[in-house]
N, C-alpha and C positions, 0 to 999 in steps of 0.2 A: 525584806523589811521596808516600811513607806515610814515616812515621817514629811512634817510639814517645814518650809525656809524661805525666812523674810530677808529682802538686801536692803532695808529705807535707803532713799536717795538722800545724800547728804548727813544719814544719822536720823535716830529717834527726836533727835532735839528740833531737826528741820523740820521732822513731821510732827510734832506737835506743835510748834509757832505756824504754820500754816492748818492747821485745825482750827488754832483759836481765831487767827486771820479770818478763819472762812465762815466760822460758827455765827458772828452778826448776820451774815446773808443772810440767815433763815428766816429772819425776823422783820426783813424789809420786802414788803410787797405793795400791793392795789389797796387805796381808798377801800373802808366797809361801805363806803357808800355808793362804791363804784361797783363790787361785786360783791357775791352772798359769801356768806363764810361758808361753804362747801366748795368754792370756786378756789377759794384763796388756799384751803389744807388743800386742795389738790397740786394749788401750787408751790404751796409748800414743799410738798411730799415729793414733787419733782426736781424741783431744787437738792434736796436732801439727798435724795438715791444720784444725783450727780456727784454733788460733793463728795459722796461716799465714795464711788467709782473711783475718783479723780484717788483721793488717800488710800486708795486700796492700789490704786497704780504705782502711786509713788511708794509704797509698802513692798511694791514688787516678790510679791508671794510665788512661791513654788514647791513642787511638789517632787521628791526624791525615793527614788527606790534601790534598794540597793540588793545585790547580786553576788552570791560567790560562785568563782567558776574557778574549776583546777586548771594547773598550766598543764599542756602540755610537754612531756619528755620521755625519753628511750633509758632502760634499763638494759643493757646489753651484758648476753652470757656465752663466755667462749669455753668450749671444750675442746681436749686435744685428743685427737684419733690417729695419732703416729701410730704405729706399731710398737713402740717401745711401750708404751701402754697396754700392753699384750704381757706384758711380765707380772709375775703372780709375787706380788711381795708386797701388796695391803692388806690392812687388815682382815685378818681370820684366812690367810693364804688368797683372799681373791684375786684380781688382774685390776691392774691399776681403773682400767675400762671401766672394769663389773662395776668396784667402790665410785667412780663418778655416777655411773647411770643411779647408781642406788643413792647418792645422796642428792642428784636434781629429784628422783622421783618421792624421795622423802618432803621435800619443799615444792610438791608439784601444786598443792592444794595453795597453796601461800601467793604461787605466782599468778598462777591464775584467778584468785581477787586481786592481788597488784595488777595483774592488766586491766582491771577496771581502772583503777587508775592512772595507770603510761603505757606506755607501748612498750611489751616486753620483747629484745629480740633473742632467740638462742641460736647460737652457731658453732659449727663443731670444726677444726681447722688441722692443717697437715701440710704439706705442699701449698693448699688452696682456702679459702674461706666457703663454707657450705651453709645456709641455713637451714636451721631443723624447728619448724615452728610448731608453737602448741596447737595439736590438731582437737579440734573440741577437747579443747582441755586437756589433753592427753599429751607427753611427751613424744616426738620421734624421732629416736636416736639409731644410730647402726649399732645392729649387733654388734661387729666385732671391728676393731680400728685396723685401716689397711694402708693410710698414708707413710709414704718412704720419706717423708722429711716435717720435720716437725717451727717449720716459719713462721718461728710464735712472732718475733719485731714484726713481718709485713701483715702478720692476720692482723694485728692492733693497729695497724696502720690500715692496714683496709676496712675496717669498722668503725674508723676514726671520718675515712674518706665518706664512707655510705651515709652516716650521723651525722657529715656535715650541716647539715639544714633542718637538724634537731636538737632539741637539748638534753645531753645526754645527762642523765641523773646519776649513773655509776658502772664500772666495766668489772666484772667477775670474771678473771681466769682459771679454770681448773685447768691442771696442767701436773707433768711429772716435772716441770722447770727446766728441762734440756733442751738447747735450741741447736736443732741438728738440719740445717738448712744449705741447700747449695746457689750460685746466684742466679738467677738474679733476685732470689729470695731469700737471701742474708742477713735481710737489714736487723741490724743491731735493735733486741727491743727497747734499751734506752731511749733510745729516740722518737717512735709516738709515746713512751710515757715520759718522756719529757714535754711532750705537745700537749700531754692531759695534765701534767701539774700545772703549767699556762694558760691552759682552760677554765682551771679548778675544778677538774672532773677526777673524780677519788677513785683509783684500781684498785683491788681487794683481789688478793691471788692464796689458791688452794690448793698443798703441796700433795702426790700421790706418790708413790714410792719410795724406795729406800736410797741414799746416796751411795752405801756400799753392796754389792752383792755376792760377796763371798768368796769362797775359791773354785773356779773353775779352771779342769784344766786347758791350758793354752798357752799356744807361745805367738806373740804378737812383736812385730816390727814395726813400730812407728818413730814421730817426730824424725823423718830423715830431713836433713840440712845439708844444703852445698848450693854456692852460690849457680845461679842464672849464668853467668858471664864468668867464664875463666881466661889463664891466661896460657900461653907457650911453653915448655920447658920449666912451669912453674908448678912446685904441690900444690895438690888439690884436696882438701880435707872432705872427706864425706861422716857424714855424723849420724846416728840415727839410737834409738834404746829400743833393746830390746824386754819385753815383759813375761816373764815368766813364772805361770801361778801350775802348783801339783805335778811338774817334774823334778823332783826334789833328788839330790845326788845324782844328778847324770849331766854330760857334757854336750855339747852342739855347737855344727860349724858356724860360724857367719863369715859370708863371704860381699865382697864387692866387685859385679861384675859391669865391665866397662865393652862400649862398644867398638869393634874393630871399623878400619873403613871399609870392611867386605858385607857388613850390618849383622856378623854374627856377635852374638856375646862371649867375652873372654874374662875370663877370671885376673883378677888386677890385684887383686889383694886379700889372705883369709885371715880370721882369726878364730879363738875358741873360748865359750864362757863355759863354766860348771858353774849349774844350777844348784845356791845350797837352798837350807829350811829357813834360812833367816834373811836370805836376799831375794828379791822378786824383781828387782829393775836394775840392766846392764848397760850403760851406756857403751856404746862404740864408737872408734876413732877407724878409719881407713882410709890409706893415700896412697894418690895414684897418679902420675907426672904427665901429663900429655904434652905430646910431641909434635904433633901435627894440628893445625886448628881445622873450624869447621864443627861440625852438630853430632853430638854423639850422647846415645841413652846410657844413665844411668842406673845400676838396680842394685840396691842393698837386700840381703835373703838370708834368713836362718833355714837352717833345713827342719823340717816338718818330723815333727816326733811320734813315734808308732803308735796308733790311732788314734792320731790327733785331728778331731771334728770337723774346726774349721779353722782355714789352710790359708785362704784369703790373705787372712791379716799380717801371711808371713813372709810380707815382700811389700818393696814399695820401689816404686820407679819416677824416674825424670829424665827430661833432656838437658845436656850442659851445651852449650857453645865458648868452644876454646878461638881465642880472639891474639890477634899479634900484638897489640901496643895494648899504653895503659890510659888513664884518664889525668884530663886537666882540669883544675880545681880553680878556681876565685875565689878566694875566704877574705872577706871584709869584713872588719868588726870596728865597732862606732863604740866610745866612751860616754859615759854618763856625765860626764861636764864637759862642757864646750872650754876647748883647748888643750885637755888632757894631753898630757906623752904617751898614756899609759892605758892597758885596757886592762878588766879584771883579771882572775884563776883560770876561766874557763878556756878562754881561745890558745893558752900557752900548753894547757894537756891537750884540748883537742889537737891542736898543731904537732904534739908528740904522738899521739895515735896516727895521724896520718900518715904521718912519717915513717910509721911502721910493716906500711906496706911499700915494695920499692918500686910497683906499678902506678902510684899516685904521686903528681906533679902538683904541688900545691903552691900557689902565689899569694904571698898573706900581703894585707895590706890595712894598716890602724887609719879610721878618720876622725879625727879630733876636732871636725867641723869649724876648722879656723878660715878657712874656703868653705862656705856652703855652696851647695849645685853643682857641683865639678864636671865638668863635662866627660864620661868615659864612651862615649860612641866611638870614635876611634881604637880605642881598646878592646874595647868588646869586639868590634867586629873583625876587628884584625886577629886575635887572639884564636877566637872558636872554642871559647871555655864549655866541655863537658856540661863541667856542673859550678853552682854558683851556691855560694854560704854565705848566706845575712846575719851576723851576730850582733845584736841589741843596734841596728844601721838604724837612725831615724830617716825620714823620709828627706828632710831637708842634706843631705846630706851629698846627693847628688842630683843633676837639673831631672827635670820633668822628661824631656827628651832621653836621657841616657837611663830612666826607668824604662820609658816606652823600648826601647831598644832592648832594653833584657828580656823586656815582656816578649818580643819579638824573637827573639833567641831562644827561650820557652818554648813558642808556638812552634817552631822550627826542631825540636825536639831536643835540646839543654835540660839539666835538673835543677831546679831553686830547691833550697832549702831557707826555711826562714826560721830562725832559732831565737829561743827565749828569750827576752830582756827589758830593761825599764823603757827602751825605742824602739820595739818590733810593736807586725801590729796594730793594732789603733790606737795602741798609744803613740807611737811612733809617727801617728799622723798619715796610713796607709788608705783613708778611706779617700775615695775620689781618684785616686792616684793610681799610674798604670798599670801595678799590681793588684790590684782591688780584686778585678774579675780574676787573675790568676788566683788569689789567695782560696780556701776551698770553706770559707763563711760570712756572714755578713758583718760588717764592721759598723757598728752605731755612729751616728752624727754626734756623741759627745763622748767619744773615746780619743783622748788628747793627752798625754803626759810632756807637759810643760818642762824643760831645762831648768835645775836648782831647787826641784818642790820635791816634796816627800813623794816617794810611792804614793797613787790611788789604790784605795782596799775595792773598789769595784772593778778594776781593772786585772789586779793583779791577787792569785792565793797566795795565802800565807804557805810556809812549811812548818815542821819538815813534811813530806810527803814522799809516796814510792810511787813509781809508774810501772803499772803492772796490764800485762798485753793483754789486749781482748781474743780470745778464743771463739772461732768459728769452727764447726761438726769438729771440735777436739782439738783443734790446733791455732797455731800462732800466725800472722804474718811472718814471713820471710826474714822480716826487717829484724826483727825481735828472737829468733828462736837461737838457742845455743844450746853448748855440749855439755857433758856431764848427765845427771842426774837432771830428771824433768823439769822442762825450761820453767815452768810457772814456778815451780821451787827457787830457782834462783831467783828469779824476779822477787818474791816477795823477802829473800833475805838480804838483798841488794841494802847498802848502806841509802839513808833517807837524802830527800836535795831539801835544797832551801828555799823552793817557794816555785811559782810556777806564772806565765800569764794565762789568762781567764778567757778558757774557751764555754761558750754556752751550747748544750747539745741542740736547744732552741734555732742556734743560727746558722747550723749546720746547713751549707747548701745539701739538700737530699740525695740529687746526681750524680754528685762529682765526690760528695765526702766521704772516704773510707776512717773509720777511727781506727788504729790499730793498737791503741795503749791509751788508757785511763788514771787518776788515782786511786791510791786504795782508800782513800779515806770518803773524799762525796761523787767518786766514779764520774768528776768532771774530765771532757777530753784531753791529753797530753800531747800524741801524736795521730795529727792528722793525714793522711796521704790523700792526691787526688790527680788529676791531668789537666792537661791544657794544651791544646793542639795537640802538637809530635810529642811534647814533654812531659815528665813527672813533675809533682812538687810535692814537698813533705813541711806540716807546721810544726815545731817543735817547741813544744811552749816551755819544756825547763834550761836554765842553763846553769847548772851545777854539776854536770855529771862528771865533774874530777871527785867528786867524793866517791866514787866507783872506783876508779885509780888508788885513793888514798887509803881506800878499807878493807884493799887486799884483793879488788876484783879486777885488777888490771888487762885480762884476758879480754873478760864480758865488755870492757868499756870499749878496747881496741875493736873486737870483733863486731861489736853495733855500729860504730861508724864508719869499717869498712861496709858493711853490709847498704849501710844508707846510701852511701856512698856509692857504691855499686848499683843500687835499685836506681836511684836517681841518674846515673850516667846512660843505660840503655843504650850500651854500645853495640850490643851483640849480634844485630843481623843483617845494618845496614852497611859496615864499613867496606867499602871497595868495591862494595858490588854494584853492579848495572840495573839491576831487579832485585827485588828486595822484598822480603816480606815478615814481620813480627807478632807474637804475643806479647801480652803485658804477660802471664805466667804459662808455665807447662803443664801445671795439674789440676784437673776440674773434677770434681763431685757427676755422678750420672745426674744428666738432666740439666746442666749448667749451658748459659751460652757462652759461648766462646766468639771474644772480639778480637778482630787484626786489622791490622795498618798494612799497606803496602805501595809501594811506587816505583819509578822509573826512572834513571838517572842516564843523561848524555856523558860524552868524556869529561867535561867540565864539571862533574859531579851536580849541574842543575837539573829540577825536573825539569822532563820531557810533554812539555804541552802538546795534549792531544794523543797521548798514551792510551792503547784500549788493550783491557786484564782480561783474562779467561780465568778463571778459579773454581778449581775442584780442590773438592773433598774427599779423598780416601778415608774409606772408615774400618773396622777390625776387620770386618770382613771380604773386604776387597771389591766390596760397591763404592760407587764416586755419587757425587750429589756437584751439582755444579752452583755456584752462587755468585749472587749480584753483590757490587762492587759502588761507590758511591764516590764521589768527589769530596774532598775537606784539605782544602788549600790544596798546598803543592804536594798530598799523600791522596791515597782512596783508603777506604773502610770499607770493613764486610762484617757481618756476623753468622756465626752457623750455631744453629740451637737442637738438631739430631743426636747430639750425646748420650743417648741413655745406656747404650752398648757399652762395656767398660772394653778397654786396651788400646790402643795406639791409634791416632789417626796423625792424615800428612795431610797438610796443604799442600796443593801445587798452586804454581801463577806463573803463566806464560802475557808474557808483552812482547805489544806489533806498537810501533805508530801509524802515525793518522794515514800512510798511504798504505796500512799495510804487512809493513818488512817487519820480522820480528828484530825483537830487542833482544829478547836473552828469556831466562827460565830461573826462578826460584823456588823453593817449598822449604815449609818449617813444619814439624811434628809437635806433638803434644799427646799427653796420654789421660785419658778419663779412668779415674782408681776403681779397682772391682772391691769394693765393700759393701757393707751393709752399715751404715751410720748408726741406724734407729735399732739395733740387735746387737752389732758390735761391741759397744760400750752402751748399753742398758740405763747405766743410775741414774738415779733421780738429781736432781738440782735445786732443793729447796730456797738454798740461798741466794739464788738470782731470783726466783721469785721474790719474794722477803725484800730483796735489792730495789725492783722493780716497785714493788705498791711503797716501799720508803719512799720513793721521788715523791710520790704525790699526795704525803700524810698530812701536808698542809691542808689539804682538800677532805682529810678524811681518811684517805685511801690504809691500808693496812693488810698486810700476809696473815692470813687466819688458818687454824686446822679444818679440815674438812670438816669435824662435827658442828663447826661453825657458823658454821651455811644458815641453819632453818634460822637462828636468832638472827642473824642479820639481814634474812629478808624483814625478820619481823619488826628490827629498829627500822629498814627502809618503808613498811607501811606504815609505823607510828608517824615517820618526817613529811609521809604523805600531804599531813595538812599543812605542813610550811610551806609547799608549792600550790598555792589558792593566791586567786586573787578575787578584789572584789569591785565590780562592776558597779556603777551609781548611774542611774539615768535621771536627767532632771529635767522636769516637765515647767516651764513658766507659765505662767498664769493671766499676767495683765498686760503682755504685748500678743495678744490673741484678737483675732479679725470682731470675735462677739464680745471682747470690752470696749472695744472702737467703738463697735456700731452702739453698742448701750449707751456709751459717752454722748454722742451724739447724739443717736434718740431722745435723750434725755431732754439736752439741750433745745432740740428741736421743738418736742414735743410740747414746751414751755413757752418758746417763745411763738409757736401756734397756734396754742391759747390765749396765751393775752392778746395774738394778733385776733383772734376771733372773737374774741369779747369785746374788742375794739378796748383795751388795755395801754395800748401802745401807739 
């Protein structure tokens, strides 16, 4: 579209008082008696066509065209090709697979006019991200899905990474909703669709199977529990449920077998469930005292029932490490009014839970910030506290110095824990501050909870809320699992807390953040874990959990923070030893990498500068791989990512110093689980999809059924024209080299003539 546009200089009002200004000119020329009257209209007429120019300049006309052009952006479609999408239980019997192929190719005509207007990507994901583009129009998908892991969090985050440098219009997951992933392709899919509701980019997820699938028969051994770190002469509870569907009246051993130091397995303790019609899940308890420390595998097993399919599931294994001493604790808890005597509920149950184990040495200590900045370097360093518990501590509370020092005691492999409160934190004033980088998120520049002011509601949730664990390929962190009857069960009947501080999945550092518990109500993070140096740290943003104690769950309270409490100590491979080498855990999913720490210590228990590792890998089969070793401070790192073979491997690590002489010899084991993740447990997960597109309904986003699909590509083509924009070019008119030269000509041409008429 053209259209014409005046800007008058000064306004209409200017250019008409200089009209009439200018309009006498006309009228003043040469004597008739000096020229002919053909002489004079010529000059007239030149004068005229100046004047004109001149008010046409000042008019400053232009000429505009105007243009619509579409934005450009990416419509991205993800499909899921695990194998578990191999199961026939969509509709009319197909296979989850068949139902996706047939509903993209039902809207295959729809998409390809929408690629006329955005770039459509499809990608099909499992382990890894694959594009499958429309080939002339055509979809190509695979036949049949053959992915052993289904890393729905990292595909969305890798589609998120590749669209960086486009604008994405909207993500479509089809999916069975189970995220059955090992790491280092774990990540939580909370987390890129936390990044697309900040974007304003809308997910729309499309549920394919059934959540339940029936009775099959099988006897399955999961959720086994016992801690990493044991103690001497002390019970050892090993825990695990067993699941049993369609052996109905009949009985089966389960046993607990413990390893000797000869490395044979010995039976340590049996028990027996009978299978009825109305019970399908056995919890098991079995204890077993070690006497001697040092590294010993564990294996919980039911025995296998006469032709029972798969056998796999009915056993599960780990390493314990039995350790002589216990852990030294710091518990500092900070009052909410400056001067306080007193601290809330929370720190007088915790301190009774602790109490309940008589391997933990806890040192409490109230700051009522009537000394702000206390100097505890002295302390700290003298002491060698394990592990360290911040209850609602603001930052003012000790110097700057005696943070860096704790931070320092971290690095060196200490556990922080930092626990809920109106002073943890950024309210607590953590940002800047020597914990900043230990902490495992980002802390905004206006997160400050002032002494004597009300709670901020951006800082802090309301309650009541539950915190209920994040589940990876079917299970709990460590931190979280308990006995009885299935841990997610008790979690969600666990009596509510009363409010929580406000973690954002947004500010999750990505590296370091593991969530391991959420709420139930907007699935913001609860409990953070993460590393730092040698050490662990865990954020624990509620602090009410004596309502656990109070509502009759006094076991699950005690037991969660011995459990933290233990994770966080990581006593278990270095103590006494000359060489030394660790995991952060014993069991990895096939295909996981596996990270360790390891080092060299003199008599003095200092490292040994200039220490040189050898490390091998034993793997199931009695091949070695040998692996590089890396400097990070006063420890080395290694990583080995060969795992796909399930059963047992061993590290070894021999150390020499720098001339040479060896130092000594360690090795830690660990076992990779023989399962099938993506066949094992089959069902669907509709409601973490569901879960997933709610984050980002602000944007749009929305869990839809699959027959859903064709309409809303069709509303995505009607929105089509809201993404136009329109382009104007404006062409001026009177600052042009040929109004110039007219002007002038003009002028010229005038005063020429009357110079040649001899006028002048």
């Amino acid at each position: 579209m053209t259209r014409w546009s005046l800007d008058p200089v000064g306004g209409w009002l200017l250019i008409a008082v200089a009209a009439l200004a200018l309009a006498p000119l006309l009228a003043v020329g040469p004597d008739r008696q000096k020229a002919s009257r053909g002489r004079r209209l010529t000059l007239v007429a030149l004068r005229a066509a100046t004047l004109l120019l001149l008010l046409v300049a000042m008019l400053r006309p232009a000429v505009e065209t105007a243009v619509k052009r579409k934005l450009p952006g990416t419509l991205a479609i993800l499909a899921d090709r695990s194998r578990s999408m191999q199961v026939e239980d969509a509709v009319a019997g197909a296979s989850r697979w068949n139902s996706v192929r047939e509903s993209l190719a039902d809207v295959q005509d729809q998409l390809v006019e929408l690629a006329d207007t955005w770039d459509v990507k499809i990608y099909t994901f499992a382990d890894a991200v694959e594009p499958s583009p429309l080939d002339e129009g055509q979809l190509d998908l695979p036949a049949e899905p053959e992915g052993n892991q289904t890393a729905m969090g990292s595909a969305l985050s890798d589609v998120l990474d590749q669209e960086a440098q486009q604008r994405l219009v909207a993500v479509l997951l089809l999916s069975d909703g189970a995220q059955r992933a090992f790491a280092p392709r774990d990540q939580p899919p909370q987390i890129p669709a936390g990044r697309m509701a900040a974007a304003g980019v809308p997910l729309y997820t499309f549920a394919y199977g059934q959540p339940s699938l029936g009775d099959q028969a099988d006897l399955r051994l999961g959720d086994m529990l016992v801690s990493d770190a044991v103690f001497v002469d002390t019970p050892v509870t090993v825990e695990a449920v067993v699941s049993a569907s369609g052996y109905a009246n009949q009985t089966f051993k389960v046993q607990l077998l413990w390893e000797n130091s000869q490395g044979e397995m010995e039976p340590a303790a049996t028990t027996e469930i009978e299978v009825r019609p109305q019970q399908r899940r056995f919890p098991i308890k079995l204890t077993h005292v070690p006497t001697e420390p040092g590294e010993y595998k564990v294996t919980m097993q039911v025995e296998a029932a006469e032709g029972e399919l798969v056998t796999k599931n009915n056993s599960q294994s780990t390493f314990v490490t039995v350790l002589k001493g216990g852990v030294s604790i710091l518990y500092l808890v900070g009052s909410d009014t400056i001067g306080a005597s007193a601290a809330g509920i929370e720190p007088r149950f915790l301190r009774a839970a602790l109490a309940a184990s008589p391997d933990f040495d806890v040192q409490y200590e109230l700051i009522n910030y009537r000394n702000p900045e206390l100097d505890y370097r002295p302390r700290l360093r003298d002491e060698k506290y394990d592990v360290y518990l911040l209850g609602n501590v603001d930052v003012t509370a000790l110097s700057t110095r005696s943070w860096r020092e704790m931070a320092n005691q971290v690095n060196q492999g200490a556990g922080l824990a930092m626990l809920g409160g109106f002073h943890s934190f950024g309210p607590g004033g953590f940002r800047n501050s020597p914990l900043d980088d230990v902490l495992p998120f980002d802390i905004g520049p206006a997160e400050r909870q002032a002494f004597g002011e009300p709670p901020r509601e951006d800082m802090h949730v309301k309650g009541p809320l539950r915190m209920i664990p994040v589940e990876r390929g079917g299970a709990v962190h460590p931190i979280l699992r308990l006995p009885g009857e299935e841990t997610m069960d008790i979690w969600r009947k666990l009596p509510e807390l009363d409010g929580a501080n406000r973690f954002e999945w947004a500010r999750l550092k990505d590296q370091t953040a593991l969530v391991a518990a959420t709420d139930d109500r907007d699935g913001l993070p609860l409990l953070v874990l993460s590393g730092w140096g040698g050490g662990r740290v865990a954020s624990l943003a509620v602090d009410s959990t004596w309502h656990w104690q109070m509502g009759g769950a006094g076991e699950v309270h005690r037991r969660f923070w011995r459990q933290l409490i233990l994770w966080l100590a990581k006593k278990d491979e270095t103590e006494g030893l000359r060489v030394w080498v660790k995991l952060d855990q014993r069991r990895y999913q096939p295909g996981s990498r596996v990270d360790f720490t390891l080092g060299a210590t003199g008599e003095d228990q200092a490292p040994i500068e200039g220490a040189e590792f050898t490390v091998n890998v034993v793997k199931p089969d009695g091949t070695g791989e040998e692996v590089r070793v890396i400097r990070r401070g006063g420890e080395w790192g290694g990583s080995f990512a060969t795992t796909a073979e399930p059963g047992d491997y061993r590290i070894e690590v021999a150390a020499a110093d720098a001339e040479g002489v060896a130092i000594g010899e360690a090795a830690a084991r660990f076992a990779v689980i023989d399962q099938d993740v993506e066949l094992d447990q089959p069902a669907a997960e509709p409601t973490l999809l569901a879960s997933l597109a709610n984050l980002t309904a602000d944007a749009g986003g929305a869990g839809l059924a699959p027959e859903e699909l064709p309409a809303l590509i069709e509303s995505l083509q009607a929105k089509s024209q809201e993404f136009e924009e329109e382009i104007v070019n404006r062409v001026t008119l009177w600052d042009t080299w040929w109004m110039f030269l007219a002007l002038v000509g003009g002028l010229s041409t005038e005063w020429f003539l009357r110079k040649r008429w001899g006028l002048v």
